[in-house]
N, C-alpha and C positions, 0 to 999 in steps of 0.2 A: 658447321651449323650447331644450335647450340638451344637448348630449352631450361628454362631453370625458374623454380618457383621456390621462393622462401620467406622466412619472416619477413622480409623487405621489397614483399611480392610477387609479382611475374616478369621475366626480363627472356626476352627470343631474340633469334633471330628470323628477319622480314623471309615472308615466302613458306617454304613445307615449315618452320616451326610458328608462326605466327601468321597464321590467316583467320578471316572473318567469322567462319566458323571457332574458333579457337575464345576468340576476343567476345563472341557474344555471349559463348556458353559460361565463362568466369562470371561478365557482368549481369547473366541471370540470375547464377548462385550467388553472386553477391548480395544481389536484392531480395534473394528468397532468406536469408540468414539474418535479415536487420526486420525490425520493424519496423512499421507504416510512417512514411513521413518521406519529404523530398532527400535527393542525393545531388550534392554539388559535380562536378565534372568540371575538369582543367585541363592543359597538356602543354607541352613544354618548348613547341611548336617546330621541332623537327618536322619535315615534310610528309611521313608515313603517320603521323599525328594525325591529321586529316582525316583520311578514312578511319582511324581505329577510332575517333572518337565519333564519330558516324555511327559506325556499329553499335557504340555501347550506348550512344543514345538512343538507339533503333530497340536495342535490345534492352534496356531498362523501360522504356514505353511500352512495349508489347509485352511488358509484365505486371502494366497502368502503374508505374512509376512515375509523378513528377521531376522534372528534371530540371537543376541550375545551373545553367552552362556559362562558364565563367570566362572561356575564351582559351589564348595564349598566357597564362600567368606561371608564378613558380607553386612550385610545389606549396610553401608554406601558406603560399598566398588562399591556395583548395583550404589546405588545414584550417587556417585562421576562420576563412568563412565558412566553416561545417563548425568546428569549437562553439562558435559566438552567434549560432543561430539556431534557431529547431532541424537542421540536416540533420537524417537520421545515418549518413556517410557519406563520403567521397569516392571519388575515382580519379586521378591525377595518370596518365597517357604519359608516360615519360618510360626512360629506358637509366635515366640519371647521367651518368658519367660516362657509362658505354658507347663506340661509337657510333653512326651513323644508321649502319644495317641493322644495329639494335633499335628495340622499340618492347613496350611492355607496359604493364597496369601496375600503380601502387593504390592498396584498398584503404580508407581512413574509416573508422567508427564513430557514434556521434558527438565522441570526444573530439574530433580533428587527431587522432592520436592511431598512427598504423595497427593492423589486427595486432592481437599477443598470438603464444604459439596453438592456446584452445582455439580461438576466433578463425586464423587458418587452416586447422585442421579443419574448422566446419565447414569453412569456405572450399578444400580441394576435397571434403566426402561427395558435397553438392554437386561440385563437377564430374567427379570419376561417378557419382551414381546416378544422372543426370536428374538432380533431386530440382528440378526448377520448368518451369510450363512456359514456353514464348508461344502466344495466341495470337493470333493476325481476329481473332474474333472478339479480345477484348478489347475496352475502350483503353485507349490509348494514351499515358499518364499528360501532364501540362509541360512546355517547355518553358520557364523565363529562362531571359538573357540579364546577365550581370553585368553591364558594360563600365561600371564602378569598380570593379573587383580591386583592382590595382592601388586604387584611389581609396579604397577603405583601408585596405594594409597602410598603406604610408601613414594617413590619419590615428592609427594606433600606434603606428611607432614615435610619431611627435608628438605624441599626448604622455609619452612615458618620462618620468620623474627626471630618469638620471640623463635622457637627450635633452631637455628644456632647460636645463639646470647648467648645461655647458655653455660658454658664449660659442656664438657664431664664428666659422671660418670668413677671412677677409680678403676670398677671392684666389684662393691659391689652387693649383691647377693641379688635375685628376685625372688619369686614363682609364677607361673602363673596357675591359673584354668580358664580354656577356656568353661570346661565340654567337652570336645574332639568335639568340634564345630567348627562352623566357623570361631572363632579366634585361635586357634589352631597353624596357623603361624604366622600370621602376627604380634601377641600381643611380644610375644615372640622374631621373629624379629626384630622389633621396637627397642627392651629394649637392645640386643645386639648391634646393631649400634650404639646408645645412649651412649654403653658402658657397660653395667648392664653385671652380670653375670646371666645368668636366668636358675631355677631350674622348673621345666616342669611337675605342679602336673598330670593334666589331660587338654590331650596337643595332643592325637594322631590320631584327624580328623576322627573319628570310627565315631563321631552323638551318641555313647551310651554312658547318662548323668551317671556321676557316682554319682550324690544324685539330687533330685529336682533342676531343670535349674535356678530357679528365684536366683537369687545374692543378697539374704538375710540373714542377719547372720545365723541365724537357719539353713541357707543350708551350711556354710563355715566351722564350725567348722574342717573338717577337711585342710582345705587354713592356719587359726587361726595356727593349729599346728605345721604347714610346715614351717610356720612362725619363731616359735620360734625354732623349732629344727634346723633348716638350722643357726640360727643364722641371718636372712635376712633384709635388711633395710625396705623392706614393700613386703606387697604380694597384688597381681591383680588377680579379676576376672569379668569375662564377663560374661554375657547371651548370649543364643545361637548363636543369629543372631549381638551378637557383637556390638550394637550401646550403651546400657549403661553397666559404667563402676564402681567400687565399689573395694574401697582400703583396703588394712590391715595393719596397722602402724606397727612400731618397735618392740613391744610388745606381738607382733598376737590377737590387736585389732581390730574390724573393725570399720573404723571411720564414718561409718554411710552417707549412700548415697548421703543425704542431702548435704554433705560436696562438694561431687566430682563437683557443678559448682560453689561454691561460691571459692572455692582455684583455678580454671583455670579461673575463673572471675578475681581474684587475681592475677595472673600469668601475663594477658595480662596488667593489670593497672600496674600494678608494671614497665613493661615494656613499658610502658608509651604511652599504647592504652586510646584513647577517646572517648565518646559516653556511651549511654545508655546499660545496658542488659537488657533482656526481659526473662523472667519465668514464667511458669503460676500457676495457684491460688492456686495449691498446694503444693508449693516448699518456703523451708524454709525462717525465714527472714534473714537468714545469709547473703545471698546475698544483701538483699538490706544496711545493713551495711558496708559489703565489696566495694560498690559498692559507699558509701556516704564517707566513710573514702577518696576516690580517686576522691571525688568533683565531682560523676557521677550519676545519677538514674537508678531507678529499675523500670521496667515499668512489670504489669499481663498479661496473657491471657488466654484463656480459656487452659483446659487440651489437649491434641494432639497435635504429632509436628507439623503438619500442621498450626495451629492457634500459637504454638508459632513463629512460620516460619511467618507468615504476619503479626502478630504483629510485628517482628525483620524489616520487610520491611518497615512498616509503620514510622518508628520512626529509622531508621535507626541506627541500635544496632551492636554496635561491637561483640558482645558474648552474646547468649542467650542458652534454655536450661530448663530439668527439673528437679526438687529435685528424680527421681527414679533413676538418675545416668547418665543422657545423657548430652553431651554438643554439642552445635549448633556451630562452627566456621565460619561465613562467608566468609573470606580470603581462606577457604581448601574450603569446599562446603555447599550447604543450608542443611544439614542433623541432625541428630545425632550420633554422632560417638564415641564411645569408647575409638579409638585407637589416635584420637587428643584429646581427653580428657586427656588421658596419658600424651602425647607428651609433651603439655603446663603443666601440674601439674608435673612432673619431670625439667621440665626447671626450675620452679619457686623455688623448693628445692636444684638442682646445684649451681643454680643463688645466693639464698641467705647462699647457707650453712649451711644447716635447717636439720635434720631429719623429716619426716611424722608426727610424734607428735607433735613435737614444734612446726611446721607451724598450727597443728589444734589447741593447743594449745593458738593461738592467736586470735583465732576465738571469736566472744561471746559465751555466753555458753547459749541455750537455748533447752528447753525439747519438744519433737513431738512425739507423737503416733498416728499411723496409724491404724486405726480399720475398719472392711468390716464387714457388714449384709449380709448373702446368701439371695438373691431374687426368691420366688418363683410364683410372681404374680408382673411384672416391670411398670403393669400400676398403683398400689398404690404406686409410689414413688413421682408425684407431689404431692397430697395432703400431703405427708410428709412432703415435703420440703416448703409447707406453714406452716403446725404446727411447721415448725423448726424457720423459716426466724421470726413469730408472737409471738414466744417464747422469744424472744431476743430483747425486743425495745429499750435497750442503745447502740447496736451495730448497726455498718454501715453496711446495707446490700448489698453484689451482688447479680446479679442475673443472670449474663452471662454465669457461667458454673453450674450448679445448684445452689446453695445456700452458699456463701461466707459471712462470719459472723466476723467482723475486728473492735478490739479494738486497742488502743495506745499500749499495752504491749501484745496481745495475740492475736488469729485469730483460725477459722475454714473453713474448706471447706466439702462440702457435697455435694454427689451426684455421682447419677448412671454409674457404669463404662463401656466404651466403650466397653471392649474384655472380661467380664465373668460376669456372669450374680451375679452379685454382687451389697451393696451399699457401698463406701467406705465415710467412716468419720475419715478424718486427721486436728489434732487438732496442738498449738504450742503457749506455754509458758514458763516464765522465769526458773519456776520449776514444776516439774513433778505433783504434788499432784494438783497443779491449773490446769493444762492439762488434766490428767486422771478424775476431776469431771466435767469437759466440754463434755466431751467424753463419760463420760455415762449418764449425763441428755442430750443430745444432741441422744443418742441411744433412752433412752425411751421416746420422745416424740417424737421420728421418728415414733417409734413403728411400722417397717413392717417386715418381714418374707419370 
């Protein structure tokens, strides 16, 4: 069982870590920390979805909160419609990529834009000090129904420059794994308008994953196959809540996550956006290639889209985004979203004439593995991440999201992850055999458990 609240929200597991109690007392403090004005609510339509957004509509009302209930949609889809309306915040019922027995709250501000690390703290003082009044004696806030929600998103992303500007697909055929979540329409949708023929592996909004939610090859094999047997020019899939986004080429390869912002990084340069992008510490250097080829930089930030979101502010980035599959478009909304992530990486294959391979194809070729330590004690992870940073004295150190370890031809990132009680160490060189012995002297002088 497992409880965890971070910059990227609240994520439990069902039962003693997430109950009703649990779920209403967050969504009171959340409402007591913003001011006056409606909050959107979405969820990502897992089956324990249900009741928790029950509660928090229960519980935003009996704090006369107006309330926008926007249904089953993704995540960015909440963002989008809190960003581009008077919502003075979100609440988006998702657990992300976790599986099943997870479930949990991500809070958006009336930017559309997740707390920063002040905004959280004020939100978990409210809880631990139960700074927030549920009245069965006040009036009780208004409910609309958004039954559009889905249908505004798409309308934004086809009104954007660089999708209008591409010619249309002439029919050519799509698999789509949503894992029967909250992309479920809209991914699908998209790729029709677009043109695409789309073939609908697991697509029917039920919330029950038909293999492990995370969008890692290991979970797609059956997408891989759909792939080839349909004969398809590439297959899509999402995580639940639909904000990152992860391709499978011509072949029923998967081109590896990494890829999905440095080809929509692509897409928009090509297209002859300017400016910086922004990624954080743990996202390939693909990008920053793609990125130099178009006479532009790559700027880091810490892990969470939040920090890569003020990062993008600060330096003012045209496209930013993380190597787990998300991309940030600022022209649609300050988010990550999936389903523009698509949008521009199909423009950019229309546009050039490209199959999905040949565009990765042009990529450089550089080897990443991603390796996690289960933590069962998360206060020996600093002294770790000094025997790591002390281990390494020809490398330039970071230190702003744990311990960032950067040579001329390779790089590592280390450190404890925000939403499971994990240590992640993602490493990245020319060739595998230099990476993979990074990665395990880099493990054993972490030496935690």
């Amino acid at each position: 069982m497992a409880f965890i609240r971070s910059i990227s929200g609240l994520r439990a597991t069902l039962g003693d870590d997430l109950t009703p109690d649990v779920v209403a007392a967050y969504a009171a403090a959340f409402s007591a920390i913003l001011p006056s004005g409606p909050i959107v609510v979405g969820n990502d339509g897992r089956p324990s979805g249900a009741w928790i957004e029950g509660v928090v509509l229960n519980a935003l009302r009996a704090c006369g909160r107006s309330v926008r209930m926007a249904g089953m949609v993704p995540t960015p889809t909440v963002q989008l419609l809190t960003e581009h309306s008077d919502a003075v915040g979100g609440i988006i019922v998702t657990a992300s990529h976790n599986p099943a027995e997870w479930n949990g709250l991500k809070f958006l501000g009336p930017d559309g834009v997740f707390l920063n690390a002040a905004a959280n703290q004020r939100l978990w003082d409210a809880v631990d000090h139960r700074a927030f009044v549920l009245s069965a004696d006040q009036q009780a806030g208004a409910i609309e129904i958004l039954p559009d929600a889905v249908d505004l998103h798409l309308q934004r992303i086809l009104a954007l420059d660089v999708v209008k500007g591409a010619p249309h697909a002439q029919g050519e055929r799509v698999v789509v794994d949503a894992v029967n979540a909250s992309g479920s329409r809209i991914v699908p949708t998209l790729l029709r308008t677009l043109g695409y023929t789309v073939v609908e592996l697991s697509c029917d909004g039920s919330g029950i994953f038909p293999h492990p939610p995370e969008p890692i090859p290991e979970n797609l094999s059956d997408l891989a196959d759909a792939v080839r047997q349909q004969e398809a020019s590439f297959g899509v899939a999402v995580d639940p809540d639909a904000d990152r986004l992860v391709l499978i080429d011509e072949t029923g390869t998967p081109i590896g996550e990494e890829r999905t912002i440095a080809l929509a990084a692509q897409s928009l340069y090509d297209a002859g956006a300017q400016g910086p992008t922004v990624v954080n510490y743990s996202t390939s250097r693909t990008v920053d290639h793609v990125a130099a080829h178009y006479g532009a930089t790559c700027v880091r930030s810490a892990v969470g889209e939040i920090n890569v979101v003020d990062r993008m502010r600060e330096v003012h980035a045209v496209i930013g985004g993380e190597g787990s599959g998300g991309v940030i478009y600022p022209a649609c909304h300050m988010g990550r979203d999936s389903i523009v992530g698509l949008a521009l990486i199909t423009a950019l294959l229309r546009r050039q004439r490209q199959t999905l391979r040949q565009a990765v194809e042009r990529l450089p070729v550089l080897h990443m593995i991603k390796s996690k330590i289960t933590l069962q004690d998360r206060s020996a992870v600093p002294k770790a991440l000094e025997r790591v940073a002390a281990h390494f004295p020809d490398a330039v150190v970071g230190h702003e999201d744990g311990v960032y370890l950067s040579w001329p031809d390779q790089w590592a990132h280390i450190r404890a992850s925000n939403t499971e009680p994990i240590m992640r160490i993602i490493a990245e060189a020319p060739d595998e055999s230099t990476v993979a012995g990074l990665i395990t002297q880099i493990a054993a002088v972490a030496g935690v458990h």
